[in-house]
DRENDO-1510 file (C-alpha; in Angstrom, 1 decimal, always signed):
<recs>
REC; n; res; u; v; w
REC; 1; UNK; -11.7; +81.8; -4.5 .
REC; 2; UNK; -13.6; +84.3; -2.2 .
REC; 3; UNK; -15.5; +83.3; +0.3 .
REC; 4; UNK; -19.5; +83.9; -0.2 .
REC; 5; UNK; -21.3; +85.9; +2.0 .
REC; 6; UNK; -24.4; +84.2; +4.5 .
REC; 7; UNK; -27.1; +85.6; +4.1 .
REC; 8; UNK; -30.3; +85.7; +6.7 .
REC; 9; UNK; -33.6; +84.8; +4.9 .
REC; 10; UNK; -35.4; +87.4; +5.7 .
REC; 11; UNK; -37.4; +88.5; +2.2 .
REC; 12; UNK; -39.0; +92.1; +1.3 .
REC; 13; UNK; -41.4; +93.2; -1.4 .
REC; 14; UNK; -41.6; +96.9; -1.7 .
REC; 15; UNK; -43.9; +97.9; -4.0 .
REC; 16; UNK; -42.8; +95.9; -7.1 .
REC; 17; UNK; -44.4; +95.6; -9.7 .
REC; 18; UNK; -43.9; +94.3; -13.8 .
REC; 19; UNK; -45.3; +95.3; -16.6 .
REC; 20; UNK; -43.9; +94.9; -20.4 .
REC; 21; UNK; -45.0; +97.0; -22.8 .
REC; 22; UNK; -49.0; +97.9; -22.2 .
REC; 23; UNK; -49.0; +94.6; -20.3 .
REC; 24; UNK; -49.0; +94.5; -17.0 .
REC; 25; UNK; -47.9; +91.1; -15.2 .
REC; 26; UNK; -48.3; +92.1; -11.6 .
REC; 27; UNK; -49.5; +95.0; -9.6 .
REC; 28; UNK; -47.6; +97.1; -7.0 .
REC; 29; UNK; -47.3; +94.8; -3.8 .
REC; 30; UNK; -45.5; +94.4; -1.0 .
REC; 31; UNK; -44.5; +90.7; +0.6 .
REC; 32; UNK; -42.5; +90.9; +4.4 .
REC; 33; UNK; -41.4; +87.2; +4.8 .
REC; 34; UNK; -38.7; +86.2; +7.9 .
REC; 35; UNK; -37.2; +82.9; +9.0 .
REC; 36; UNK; -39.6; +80.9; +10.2 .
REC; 37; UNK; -42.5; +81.7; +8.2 .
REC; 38; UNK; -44.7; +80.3; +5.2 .
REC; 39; UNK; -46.0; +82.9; +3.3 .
REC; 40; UNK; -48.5; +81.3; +0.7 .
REC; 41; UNK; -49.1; +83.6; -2.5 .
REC; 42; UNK; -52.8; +83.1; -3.6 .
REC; 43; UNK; -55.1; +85.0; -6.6 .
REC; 44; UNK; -56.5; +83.9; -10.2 .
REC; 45; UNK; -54.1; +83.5; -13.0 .
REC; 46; UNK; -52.5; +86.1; -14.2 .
REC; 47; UNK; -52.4; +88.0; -11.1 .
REC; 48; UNK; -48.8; +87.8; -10.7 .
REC; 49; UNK; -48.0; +84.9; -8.2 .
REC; 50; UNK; -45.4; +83.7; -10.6 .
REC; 51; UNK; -43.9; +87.1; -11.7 .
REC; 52; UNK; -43.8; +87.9; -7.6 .
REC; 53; UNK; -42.1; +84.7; -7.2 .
REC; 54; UNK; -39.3; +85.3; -10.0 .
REC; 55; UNK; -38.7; +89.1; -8.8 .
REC; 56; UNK; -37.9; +87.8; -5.2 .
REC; 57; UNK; -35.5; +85.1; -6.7 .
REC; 58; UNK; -33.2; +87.5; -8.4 .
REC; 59; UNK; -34.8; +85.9; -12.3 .
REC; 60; UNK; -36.9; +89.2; -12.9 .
REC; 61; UNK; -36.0; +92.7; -12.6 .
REC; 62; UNK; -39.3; +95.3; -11.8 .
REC; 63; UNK; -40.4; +97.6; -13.2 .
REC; 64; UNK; -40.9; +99.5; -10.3 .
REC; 65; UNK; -40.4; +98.6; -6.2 .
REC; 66; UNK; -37.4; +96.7; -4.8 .
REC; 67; UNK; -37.1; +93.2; -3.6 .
REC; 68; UNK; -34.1; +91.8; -1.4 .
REC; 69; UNK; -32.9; +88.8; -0.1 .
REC; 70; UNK; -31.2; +88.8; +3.4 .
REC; 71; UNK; -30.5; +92.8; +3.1 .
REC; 72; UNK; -29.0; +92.4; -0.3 .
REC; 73; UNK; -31.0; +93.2; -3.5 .
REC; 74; UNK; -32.5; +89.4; -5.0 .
REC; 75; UNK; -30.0; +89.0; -7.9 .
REC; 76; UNK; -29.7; +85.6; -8.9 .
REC; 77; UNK; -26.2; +86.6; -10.1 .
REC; 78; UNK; -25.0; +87.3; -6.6 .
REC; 79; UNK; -23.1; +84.1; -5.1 .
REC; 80; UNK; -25.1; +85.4; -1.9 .
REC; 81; UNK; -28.4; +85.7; -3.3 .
REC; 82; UNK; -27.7; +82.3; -5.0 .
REC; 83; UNK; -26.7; +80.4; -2.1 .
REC; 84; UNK; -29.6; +81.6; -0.6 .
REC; 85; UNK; -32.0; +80.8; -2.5 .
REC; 86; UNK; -34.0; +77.8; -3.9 .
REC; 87; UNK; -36.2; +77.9; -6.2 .
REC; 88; UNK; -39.1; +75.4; -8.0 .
REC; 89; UNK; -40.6; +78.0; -10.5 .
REC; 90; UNK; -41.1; +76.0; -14.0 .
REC; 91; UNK; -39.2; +73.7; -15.3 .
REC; 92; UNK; -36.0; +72.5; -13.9 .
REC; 93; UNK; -33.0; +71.4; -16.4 .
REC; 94; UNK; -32.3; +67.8; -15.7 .
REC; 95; UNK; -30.5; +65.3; -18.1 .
REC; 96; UNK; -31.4; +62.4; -20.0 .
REC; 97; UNK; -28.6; +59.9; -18.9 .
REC; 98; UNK; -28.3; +61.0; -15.9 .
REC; 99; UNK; -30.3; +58.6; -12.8 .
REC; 100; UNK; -32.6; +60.1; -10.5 .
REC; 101; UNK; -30.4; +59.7; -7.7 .
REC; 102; UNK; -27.4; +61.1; -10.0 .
REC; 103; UNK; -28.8; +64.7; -10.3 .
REC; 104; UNK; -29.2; +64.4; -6.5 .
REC; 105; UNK; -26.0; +63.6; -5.9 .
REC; 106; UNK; -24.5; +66.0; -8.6 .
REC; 107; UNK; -26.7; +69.1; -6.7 .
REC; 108; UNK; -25.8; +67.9; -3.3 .
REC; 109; UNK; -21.9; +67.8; -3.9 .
REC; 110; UNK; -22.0; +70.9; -6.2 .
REC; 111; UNK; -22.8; +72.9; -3.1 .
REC; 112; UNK; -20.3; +71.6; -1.2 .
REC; 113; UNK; -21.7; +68.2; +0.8 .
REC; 114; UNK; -19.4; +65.7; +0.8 .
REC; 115; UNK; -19.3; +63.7; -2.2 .
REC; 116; UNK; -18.9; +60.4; -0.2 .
REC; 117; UNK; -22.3; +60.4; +1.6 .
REC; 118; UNK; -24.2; +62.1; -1.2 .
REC; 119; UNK; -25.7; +58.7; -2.4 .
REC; 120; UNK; -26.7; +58.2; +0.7 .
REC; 121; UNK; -28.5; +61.7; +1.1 .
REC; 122; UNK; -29.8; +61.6; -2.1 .
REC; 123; UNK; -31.3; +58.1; -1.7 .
REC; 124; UNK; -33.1; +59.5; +1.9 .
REC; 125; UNK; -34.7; +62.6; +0.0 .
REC; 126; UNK; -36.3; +60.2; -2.8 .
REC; 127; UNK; -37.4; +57.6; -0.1 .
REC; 128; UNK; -39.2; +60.6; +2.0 .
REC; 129; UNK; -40.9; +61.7; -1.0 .
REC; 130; UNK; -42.0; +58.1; -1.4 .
REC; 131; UNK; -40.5; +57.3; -4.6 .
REC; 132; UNK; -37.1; +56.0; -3.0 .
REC; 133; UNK; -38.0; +52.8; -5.1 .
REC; 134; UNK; -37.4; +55.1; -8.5 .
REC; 135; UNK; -33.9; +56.3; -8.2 .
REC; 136; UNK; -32.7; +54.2; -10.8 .
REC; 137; UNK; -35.1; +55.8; -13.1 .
REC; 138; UNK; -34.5; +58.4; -15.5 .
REC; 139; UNK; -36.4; +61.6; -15.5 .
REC; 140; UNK; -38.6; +60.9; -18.6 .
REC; 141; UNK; -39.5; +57.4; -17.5 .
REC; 142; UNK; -41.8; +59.2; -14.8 .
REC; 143; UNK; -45.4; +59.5; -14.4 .
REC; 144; UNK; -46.7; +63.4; -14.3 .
REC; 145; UNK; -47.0; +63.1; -10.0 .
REC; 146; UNK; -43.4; +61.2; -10.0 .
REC; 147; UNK; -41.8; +63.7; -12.0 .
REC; 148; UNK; -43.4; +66.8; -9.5 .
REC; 149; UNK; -42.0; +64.9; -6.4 .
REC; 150; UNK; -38.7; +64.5; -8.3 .
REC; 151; UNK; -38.5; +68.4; -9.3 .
REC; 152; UNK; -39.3; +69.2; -5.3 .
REC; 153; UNK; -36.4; +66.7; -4.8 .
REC; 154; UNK; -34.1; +68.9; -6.7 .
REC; 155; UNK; -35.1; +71.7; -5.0 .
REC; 156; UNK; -34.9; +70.3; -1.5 .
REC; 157; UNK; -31.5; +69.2; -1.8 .
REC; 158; UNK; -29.8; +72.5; -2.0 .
REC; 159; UNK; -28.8; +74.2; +1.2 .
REC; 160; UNK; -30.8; +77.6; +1.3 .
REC; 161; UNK; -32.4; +79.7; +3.8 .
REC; 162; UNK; -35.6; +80.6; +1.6 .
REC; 163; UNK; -37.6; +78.2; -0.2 .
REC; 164; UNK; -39.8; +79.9; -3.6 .
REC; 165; UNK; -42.2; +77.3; -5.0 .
REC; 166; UNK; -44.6; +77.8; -7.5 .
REC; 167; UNK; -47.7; +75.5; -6.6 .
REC; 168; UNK; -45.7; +72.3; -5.7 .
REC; 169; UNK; -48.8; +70.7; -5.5 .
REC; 170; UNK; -49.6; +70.3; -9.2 .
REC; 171; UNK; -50.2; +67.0; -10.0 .
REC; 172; UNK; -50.2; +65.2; -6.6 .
REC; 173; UNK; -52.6; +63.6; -5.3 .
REC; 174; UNK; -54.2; +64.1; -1.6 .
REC; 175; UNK; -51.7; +61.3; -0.2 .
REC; 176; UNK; -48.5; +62.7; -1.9 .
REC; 177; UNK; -49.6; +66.3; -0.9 .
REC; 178; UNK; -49.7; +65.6; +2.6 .
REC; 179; UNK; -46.5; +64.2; +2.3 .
REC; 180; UNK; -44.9; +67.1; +0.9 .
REC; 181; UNK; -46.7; +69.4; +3.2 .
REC; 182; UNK; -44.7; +67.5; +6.0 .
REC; 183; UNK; -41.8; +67.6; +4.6 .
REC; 184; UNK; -42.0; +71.9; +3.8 .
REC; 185; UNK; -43.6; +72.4; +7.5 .
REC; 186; UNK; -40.4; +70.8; +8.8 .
REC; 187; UNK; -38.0; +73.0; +7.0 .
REC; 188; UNK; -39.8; +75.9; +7.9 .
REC; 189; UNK; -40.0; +74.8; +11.6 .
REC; 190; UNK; -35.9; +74.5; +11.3 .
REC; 191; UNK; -35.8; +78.1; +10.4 .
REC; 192; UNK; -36.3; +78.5; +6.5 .
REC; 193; UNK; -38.4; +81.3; +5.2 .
REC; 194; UNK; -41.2; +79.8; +2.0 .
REC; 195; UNK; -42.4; +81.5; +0.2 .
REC; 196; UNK; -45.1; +79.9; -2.6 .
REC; 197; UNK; -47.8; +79.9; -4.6 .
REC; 198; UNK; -50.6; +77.9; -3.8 .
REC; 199; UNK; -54.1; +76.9; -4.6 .
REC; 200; UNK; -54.7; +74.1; -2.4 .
REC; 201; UNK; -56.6; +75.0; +1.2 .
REC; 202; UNK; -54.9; +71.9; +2.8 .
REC; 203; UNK; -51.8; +73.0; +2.1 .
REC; 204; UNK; -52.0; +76.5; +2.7 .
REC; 205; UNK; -53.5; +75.5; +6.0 .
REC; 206; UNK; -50.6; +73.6; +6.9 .
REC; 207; UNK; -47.7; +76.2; +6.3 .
REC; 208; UNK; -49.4; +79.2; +6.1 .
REC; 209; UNK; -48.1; +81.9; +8.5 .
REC; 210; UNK; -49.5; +84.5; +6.5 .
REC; 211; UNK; -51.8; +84.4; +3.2 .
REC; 212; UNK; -51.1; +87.4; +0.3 .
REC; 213; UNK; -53.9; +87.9; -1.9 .
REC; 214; UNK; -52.8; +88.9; -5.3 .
REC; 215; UNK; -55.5; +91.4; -7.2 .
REC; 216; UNK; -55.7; +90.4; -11.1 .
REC; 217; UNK; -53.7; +92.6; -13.1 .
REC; 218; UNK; -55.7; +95.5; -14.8 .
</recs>
């Protein structure tokens, strides 16, 4: 098997933009975004914060501009890029037999953590999230809130250098928000590069090295 490459996290916008047909989903814009920053993504819907989001993951081509991921071009179908890179942007695929904690643990091994200790790493996530006392549960036996913190959980338990989130504070409330504002200014204060979409002024204040102001698209 060959061996992956490591890539930095540094990200770069260049003037991308998307449009399909007569429709344009986002304007030209350019996003600089290194290790150790949170870059929050703010503007009315349908300005693009998603779109942005998906072109810097490698899920969207542009329609004009580049976007790269550690010097390489953001292709989700480069190991690099993937290994890279993790990503909340709508709905993640989870199963309906399968326990909280065993997606955890499936993620968490599947990139190469040892399978021995993944319980235990899985069990620490849900717990820090404060709904350690749901890993039993199954994904559609959550509450709305429950099943946000449960899709950050995913997230969080890949490796990767660059977080992309897509307002990770929809339904949470003030508490649980805080919480998850911790938990993203730590990974950013170890090094990772976030990028997200954001609405709430609490938690743009508390990881926001930089604020992007999408224009609606025209």
């Amino acid at each position: 098997m060959s061996r992956v490459a490591v890539l930095t996290g540094e990200v770069r916008a260049v003037a991308v933009s998307k449009s399909i047909a007569t429709t344009t989903l986002l304007e030209p814009t350019d996003l600089t975004a290194d290790p150790g920053e949170g870059v929050v993504l703010r503007g009315p819907n349908g300005s693009g914060k998603t779109t942005l989001l998906r072109i810097i993951g490698g899920l969207l081509e542009p329609t004009t501009g580049t976007a790269s991921v550690g010097g390489r071009p953001a292709d989700e179908r480069d190991p690099a890029v993937r290994a890279a890179v993790a990503a909340l942007i709508g709905t993640p695929t989870t199963y309906r037999d399968l326990t909280l904690v065993d997606h955890l643990v499936l993620v968490d091994s599947t990139w190469g953590h040892d399978p021995g200790t993944s319980d235990q790493r899985g069990l620490q996530l849900l717990e820090s999230l404060g709904i350690g006392d749901l890993d039993d549960r199954f994904p559609h036996e959550l509450s709305s809130g429950q099943e946000q913190l449960f899709r950050l959980a995913l997230t969080l338990t890949r490796p990767s250098r660059v977080l992309l989130l897509d307002e990770p504070e929809q339904r949470l409330d003030t508490t649980k928000r805080q919480v998850v504002a911790g938990l993203l200014r730590a990974r950013v204060d170890e090094g990772a590069t976030l990028v997200m979409a954001c609405h709430d002024p609490e938690l743009t204040a508390a990881l926001a090295t930089r604020v992007v102001d999408l224009a609606p698209a025209r």
